[in-house]
N, C-alpha and C positions, 0 to 999 in steps of 0.2 A: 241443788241449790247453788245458784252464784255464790261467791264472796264475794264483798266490796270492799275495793283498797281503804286503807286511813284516809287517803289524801280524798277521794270521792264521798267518803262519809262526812268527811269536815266540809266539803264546800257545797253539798248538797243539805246538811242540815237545817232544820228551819231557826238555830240558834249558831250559824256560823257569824255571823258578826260581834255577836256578845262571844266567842268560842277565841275567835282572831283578837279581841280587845283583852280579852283576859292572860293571854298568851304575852302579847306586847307589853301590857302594863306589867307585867314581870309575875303572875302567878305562877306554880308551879304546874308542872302537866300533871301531875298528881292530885293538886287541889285542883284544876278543871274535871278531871275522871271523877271524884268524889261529889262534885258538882253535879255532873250529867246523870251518876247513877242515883243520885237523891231526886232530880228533879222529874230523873225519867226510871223509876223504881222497877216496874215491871215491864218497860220497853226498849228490848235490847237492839235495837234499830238503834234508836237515838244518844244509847251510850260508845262512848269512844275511848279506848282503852289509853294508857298512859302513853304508852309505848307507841301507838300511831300519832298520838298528840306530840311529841317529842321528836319522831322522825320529821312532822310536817313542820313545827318550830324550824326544825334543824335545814331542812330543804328549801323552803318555801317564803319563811319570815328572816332567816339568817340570822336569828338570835343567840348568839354565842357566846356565851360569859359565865365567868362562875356563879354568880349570884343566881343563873338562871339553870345552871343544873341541877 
């Protein structure tokens, strides 16, 4: 079985723009994970771990501040 990077999971998701909005309007990657694993309980396709949400913040949107660690 492949693995899928963070960054492929989040842009291929079918809630990547509610995923990017939530990001930018300053939720935590933590409150998004707890989001994805409620919304998608027993679909681990569609959940994304803190940690890839946080690397792709970090790379991708260039959100960098404290209030957002």
């Amino acid at each position: 079985m492949t693995r899928i990077t963070g960054f492929k999971k989040i842009t291929s998701h079918p809630d990547k723009e509610e995923i990017i909005e939530k990001l930018i309007a300053g939720d935590s990657v933590r409150q998004v994970d707890a989001w994805l694993k409620a919304k998608y309980p027993t679909n681990k396709k569609y959940q994304v771990s803190y940690i890839s949400l946080q690397n792709f913040r970090k790379k991708y949107l260039q959100l960098e501040s404290e209030a957002l660690k």
